[in-house]
C-alpha positions in Angstrom: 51.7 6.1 -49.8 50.8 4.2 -46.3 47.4 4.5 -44.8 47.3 5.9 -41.7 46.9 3.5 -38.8 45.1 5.8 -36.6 41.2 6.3 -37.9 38.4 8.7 -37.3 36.6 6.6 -34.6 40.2 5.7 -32.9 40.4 9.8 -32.4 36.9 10.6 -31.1 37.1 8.1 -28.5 40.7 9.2 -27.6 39.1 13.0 -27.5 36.4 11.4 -25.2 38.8 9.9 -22.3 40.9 13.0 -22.3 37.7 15.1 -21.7 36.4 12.7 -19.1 39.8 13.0 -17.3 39.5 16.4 -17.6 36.2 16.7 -15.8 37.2 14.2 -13.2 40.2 16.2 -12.2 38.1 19.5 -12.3 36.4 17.9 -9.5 39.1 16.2 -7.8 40.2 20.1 -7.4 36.7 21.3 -6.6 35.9 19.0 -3.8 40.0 19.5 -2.3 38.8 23.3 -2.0 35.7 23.0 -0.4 37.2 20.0 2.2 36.9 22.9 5.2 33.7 24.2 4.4 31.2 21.5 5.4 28.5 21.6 7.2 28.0 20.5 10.6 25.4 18.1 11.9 22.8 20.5 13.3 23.2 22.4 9.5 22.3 19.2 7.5 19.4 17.8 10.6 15.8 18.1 9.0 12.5 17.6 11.3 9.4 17.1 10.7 6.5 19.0 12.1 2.7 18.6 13.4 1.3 18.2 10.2 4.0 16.5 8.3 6.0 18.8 6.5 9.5 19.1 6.8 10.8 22.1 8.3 14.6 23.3 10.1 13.4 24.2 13.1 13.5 21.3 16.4 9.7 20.7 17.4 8.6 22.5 20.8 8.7 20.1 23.6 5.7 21.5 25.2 3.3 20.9 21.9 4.5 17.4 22.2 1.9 14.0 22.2 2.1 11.0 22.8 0.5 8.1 21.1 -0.4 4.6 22.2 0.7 2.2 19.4 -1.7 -0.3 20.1 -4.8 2.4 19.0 -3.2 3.1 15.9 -5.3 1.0 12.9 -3.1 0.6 9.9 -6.3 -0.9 7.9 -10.0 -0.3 7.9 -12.5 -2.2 6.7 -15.5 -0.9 4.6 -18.1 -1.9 7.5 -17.4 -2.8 10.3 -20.2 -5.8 11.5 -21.4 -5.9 14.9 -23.6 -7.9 16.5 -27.2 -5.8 17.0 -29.1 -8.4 17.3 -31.0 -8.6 14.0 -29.9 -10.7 11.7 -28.7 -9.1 8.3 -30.8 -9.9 4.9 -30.0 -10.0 1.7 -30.3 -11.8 -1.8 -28.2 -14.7 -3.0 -26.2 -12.7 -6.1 -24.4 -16.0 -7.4 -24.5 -19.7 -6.2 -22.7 -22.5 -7.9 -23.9 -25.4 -6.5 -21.2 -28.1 -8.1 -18.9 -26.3 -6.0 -20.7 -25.3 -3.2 -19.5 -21.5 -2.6 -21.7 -18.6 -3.5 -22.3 -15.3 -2.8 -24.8 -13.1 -1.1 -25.3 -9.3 -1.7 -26.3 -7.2 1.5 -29.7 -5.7 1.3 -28.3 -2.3 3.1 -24.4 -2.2 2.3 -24.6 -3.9 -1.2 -21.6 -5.8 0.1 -20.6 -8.8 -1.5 -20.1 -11.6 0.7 -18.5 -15.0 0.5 -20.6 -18.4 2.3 -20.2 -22.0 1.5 -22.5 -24.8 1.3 -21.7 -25.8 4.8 -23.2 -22.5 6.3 -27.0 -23.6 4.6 -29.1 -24.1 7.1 -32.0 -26.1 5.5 -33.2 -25.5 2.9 -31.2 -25.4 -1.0 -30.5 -21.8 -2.3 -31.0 -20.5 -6.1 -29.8 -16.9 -7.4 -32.2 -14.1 -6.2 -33.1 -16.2 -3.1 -34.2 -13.9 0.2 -31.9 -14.9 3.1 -30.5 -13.9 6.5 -27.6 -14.5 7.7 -25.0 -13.8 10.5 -21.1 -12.3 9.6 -18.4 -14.3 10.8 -14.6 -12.7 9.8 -12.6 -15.0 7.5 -9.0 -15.6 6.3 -10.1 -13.2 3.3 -12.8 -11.4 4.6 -15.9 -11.0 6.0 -18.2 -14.7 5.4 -21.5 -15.1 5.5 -22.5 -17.9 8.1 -25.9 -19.9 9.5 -27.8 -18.5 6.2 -31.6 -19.4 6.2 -33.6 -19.1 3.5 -36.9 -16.1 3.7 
């Protein structure tokens, strides 16, 4: 007796393709009966309204504002620093003098802020030390700048 050339895997992927065909022309036939009843533009149109949902209803024209690009701030900062007059105090939270950069913690914010070595006026700084200081904005931030020691 001769083995049969056509084995259990060879049939359940034959069964697969002939399913898959199948389905694909159970859709072919699907889509060829619904060809005349799509939808028009103003059917599939979504809008969006005041307070950002999405809704299927045009927006009033009369509720309509306009906004000035130009006021719009994509990014806040967590204080902003202006210029009062006093200068702003704080202690010296980490200093590492072979590299000359440190950092000083605000006395009202707690803010961390950056200075180097350059910005000393007078006087070297340890940790802990009482200083003021003016806020100059940096490349990464806000920088501490002209820092005298208390």
């Amino acid at each position: 007796m001769a083995k049969s050339k056509e084995t259990f895997n060879k049939r359940e992927k034959e069964k697969q393709r002939q399913a898959q065909k199948k389905q694909k022309r159970e859709k072919m036939e699907e889509r060829k009966a619904n060809a005349g009843k799509s939808k028009s533009l103003d059917d599939m149109m979504a809008y969006i309204d005041e307070d950002g949902n999405i809704t299927s209803t045009p927006p009033d024209p009369k509720r309509k504002r306009v906004f000035n690009a130009e006021e719009i701030e994509i990014g806040v900062p967590k204080q902003t620093h202006e210029a009062d007059g006093e200068p702003n105090t704080g202690s010296v939270d980490y200093f590492n003098d072979s590299k000359g950069f440190g950092f000083i913690r605000d006395k009202q914010t707690g803010e961390r802020l950056f200075f180097h070595v350059n910005q000393l006026q007078g006087e070297e700084l340890r940790e802990n030390d009482k200083v003021t200081y003016d806020i100059e904005r940096g490349a990464k931030g806000f920088n501490a700048v002209n820092i005298k020691k208390l």
